[in-house]
C-alpha positions in Angstrom: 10.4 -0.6 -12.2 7.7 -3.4 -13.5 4.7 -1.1 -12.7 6.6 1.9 -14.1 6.9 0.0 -17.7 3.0 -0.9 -17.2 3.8 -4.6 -16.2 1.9 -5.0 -13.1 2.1 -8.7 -13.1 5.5 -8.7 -13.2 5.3 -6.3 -10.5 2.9 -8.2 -8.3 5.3 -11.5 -8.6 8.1 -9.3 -7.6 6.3 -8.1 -4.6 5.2 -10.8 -4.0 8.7 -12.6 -3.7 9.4 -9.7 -1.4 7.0 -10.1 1.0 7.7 -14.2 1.4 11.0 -12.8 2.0 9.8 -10.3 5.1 5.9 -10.7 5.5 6.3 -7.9 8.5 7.2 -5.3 5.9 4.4 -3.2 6.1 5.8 -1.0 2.9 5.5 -4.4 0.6 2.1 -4.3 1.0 1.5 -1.0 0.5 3.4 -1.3 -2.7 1.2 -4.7 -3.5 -2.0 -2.7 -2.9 -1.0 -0.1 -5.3 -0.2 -2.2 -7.9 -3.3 -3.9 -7.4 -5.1 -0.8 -7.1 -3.7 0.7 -10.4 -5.0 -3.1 -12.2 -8.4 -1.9 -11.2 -8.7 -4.6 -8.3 -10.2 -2.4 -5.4 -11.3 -5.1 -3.3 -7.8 -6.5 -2.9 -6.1 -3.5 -2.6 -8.1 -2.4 0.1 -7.4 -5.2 1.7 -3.7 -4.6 1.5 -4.2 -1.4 3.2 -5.4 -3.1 6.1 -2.5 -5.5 6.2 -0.3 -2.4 6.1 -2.0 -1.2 9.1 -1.8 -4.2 11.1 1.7 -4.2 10.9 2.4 -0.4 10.7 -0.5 1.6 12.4 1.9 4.7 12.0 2.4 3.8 8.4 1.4 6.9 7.1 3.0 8.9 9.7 6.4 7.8 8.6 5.7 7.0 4.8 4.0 8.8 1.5 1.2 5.9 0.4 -0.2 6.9 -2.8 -2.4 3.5 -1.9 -3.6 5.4 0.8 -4.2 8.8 -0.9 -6.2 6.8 -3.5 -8.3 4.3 -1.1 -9.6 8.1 0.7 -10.2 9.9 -2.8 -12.5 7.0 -3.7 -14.6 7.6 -0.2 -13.6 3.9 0.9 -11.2 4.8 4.1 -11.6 8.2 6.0 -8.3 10.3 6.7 -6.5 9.8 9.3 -5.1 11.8 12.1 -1.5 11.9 11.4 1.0 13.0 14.6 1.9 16.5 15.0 5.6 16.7 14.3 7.0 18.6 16.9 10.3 20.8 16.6 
């Protein structure tokens, strides 16, 4: 909502209040890193990604990350292997 209206600070506090709320939700910091990401701060974000991982290392296989996306356009992670679904 904060990030859509351009306010990533507000955004990043909201997150943030998220994650002290559940620091095992991998999908807060996947939003964090995005929000950091679209503030220009790749270091950080990056970062994030790897806390996402840590928690989640099936994050993608179950989630869209546009952090993710983003972080492999830019040449700083390699794709991943993502699970064949089967039927």
């Amino acid at each position: 909502m904060y990030a859509d209206a351009g306010d990533l600070q507000m955004a990043l506090a909201t997150i943030d209040k998220a994650i002290a709320t559940d620091p095992t939700e991998a999908n807060y910091y996947d939003s964090k890193g995005e929000f950091l990401l679209r503030s220009g701060d790749k270091e950080e974000a990056v970062k994030m990604w790897m806390k996402v991982e840590s928690l989640d290392p099936n994050f993608t296989d179950t989630h869209y990350s546009w952090l993710y996306e983003q972080l492999v356009e830019l040449g700083i992670l390699k794709p991943m292997r993502r699970k064949q679904q089967t039927q």
